[in-house]
N, C-alpha and C positions, 0 to 999 in steps of 0.2 A: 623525673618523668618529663619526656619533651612534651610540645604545647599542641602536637595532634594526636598525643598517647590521651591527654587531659580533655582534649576536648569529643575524644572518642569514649573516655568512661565517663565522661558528662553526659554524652547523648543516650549512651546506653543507660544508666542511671534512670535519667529522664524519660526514657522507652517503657522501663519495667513497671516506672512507679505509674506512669500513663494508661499500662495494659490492668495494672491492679487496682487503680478507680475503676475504669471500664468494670471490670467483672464484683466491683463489689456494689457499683450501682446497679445491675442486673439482677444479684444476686437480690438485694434488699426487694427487686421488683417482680421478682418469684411468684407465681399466678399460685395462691392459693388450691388444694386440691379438692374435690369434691368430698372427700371424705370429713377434711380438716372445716371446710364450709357449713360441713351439715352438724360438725361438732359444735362450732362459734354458735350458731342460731338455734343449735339443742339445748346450750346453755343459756342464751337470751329469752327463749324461748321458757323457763323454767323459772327464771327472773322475773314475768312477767313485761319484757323489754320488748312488746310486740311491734313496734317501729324496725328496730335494727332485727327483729327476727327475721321479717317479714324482706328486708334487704337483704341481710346474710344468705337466707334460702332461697332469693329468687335469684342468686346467683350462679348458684347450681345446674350445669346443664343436663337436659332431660336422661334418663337413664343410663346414671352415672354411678347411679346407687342400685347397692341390692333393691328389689321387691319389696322389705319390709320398711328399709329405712326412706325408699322415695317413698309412699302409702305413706310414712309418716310425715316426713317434710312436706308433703303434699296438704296434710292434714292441719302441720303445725304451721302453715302459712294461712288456711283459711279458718282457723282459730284464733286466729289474730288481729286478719279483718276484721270477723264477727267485733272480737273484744274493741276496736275501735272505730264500732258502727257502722261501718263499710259495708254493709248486707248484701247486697247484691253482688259485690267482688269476690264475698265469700263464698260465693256458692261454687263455683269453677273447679275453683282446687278443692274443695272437700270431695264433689263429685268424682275429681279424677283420684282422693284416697278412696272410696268407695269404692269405683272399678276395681286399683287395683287388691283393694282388701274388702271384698264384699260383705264378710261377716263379721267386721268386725263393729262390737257393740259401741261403742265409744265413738267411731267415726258416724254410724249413722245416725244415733239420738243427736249429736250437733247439728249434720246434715238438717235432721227432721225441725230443728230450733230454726236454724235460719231457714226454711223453708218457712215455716210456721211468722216467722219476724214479716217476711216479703211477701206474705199474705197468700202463697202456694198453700192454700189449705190440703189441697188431692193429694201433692206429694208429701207434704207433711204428716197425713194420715198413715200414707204408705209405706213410710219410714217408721215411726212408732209400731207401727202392724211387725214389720220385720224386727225390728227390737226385742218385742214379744215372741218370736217366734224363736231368736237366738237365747234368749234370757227370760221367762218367765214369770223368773221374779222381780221385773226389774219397775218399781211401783212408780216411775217418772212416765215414762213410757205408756204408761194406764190412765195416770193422771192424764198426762195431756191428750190423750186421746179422747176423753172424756168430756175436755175445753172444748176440742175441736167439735165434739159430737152438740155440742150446746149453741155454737158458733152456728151449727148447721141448721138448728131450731129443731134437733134430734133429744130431748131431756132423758126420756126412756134410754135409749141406748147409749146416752153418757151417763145416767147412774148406775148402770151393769158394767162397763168400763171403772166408774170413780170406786166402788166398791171394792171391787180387787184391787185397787190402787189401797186402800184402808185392810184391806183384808194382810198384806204385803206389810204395810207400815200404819199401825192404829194410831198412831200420832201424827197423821199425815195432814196438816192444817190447810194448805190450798184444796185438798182433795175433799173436804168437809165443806169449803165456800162452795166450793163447785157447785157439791152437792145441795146445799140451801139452795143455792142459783138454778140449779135443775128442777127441785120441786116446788119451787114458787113457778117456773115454767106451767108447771100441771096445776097450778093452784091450790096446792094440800100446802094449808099455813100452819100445819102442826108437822110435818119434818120439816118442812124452811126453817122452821126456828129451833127445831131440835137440832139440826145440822148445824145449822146459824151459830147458834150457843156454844154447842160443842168445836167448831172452829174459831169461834174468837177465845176459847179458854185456852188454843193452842196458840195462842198470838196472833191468829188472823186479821189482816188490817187492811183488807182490802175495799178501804172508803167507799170509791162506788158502787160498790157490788151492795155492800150493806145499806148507803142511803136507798138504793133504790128498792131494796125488799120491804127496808121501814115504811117507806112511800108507801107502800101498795097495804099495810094496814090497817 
């Protein structure tokens, strides 16, 4: 082989191996696609790995995804914050999974929690109300509405709420404090403490709720 036959399959050599880094460092830098995104953070998300959840899905650009899976990603980003007390950040995306899935029960009893967390008591109500109206039986939804009704300095109207919450689930233990906590409102010390009793034999342990009924003995 003469010495510009060699240095011509040296350069080509050196060409091909040059173009096949190029494309395999490319290759490795391959943008993730929306679908493969929303799978990564479905699974962190399910992990309870709400950091990397919350990064995986905010990757995603906006309708990129079907209807049901952005409404979820949508969901499973502001379930995340919630879980890592970020309240207020939560609220964003839950609302835009609400838009785009209005009925569904799952999104709005969260929606209604952090509302309720951020002290939006109106929406919080409003949310539970439509709970109820998708689900009926659904004795969380009762319960709190209940709180809120107590929160209002409404007793009557959260013990007709806490009721059907016990009506729903007779082993309902918060739905029993409440209840104490409602009719000590009215001052009738003989359901406070019927309620009372019967919520802490469900495990009720909600301290201040009970020093302060003890108090008033």
């Amino acid at each position: 082989m003469t010495f510009k036959k060699q240095h011509f399959y040296k350069k080509t050599v050196l060409l091909i191996t040059l173009i096949a880094i190029i494309f395999s460092f490319f290759g490795c830098q391959r943008k993730e696609s929306a679908e493969e995104l929303y799978a990564s953070g479905e699974k962190y998300f399910k992990a309870q790995d709400f950091y990397n959840t919350i990064e995986t899905l905010n990757k995603v650009e906006e309708n990129n995804l079907k209807k049901e899976k952005e409404a979820n990603r949508y969901y499973m980003i502001g379930y995340s914050y919630w879980q890592l007390k970020r309240f207020d950040t939560a609220v964003e995306p839950l609302e835009k999974a609400d838009k785009l899935e209005p009925n569904n029960e799952e999104y709005m009893i969260t929606l209604a929690r952090v509302y309720n967390i951020n002290d939006n008591i109106d929406k919080a109500e409003e949310y539970y109300s439509k709970v109820t109206k998708v689900n009926n039986k659904n004795e969380k939804a009762y319960e709190n509405l209940g709180s809120i009704y107590i929160k209002k300095n409404q007793p009557k109207k959260a013990i007709a709420y806490l009721k059907k919450a016990i009506d729903i689930y007779p082993e309902y233990a918060n739905a029993y404090g409440n209840m104490a906590i409602a009719y000590d409102m009215l001052n009738d010390k003989e359901m406070t403490n019927y309620y009372l009793k019967k919520a802490k034999s469900l495990g009720y342990n909600n301290l201040p709720a009970i020093r302060d009924i003890k108090n008033k003995e």
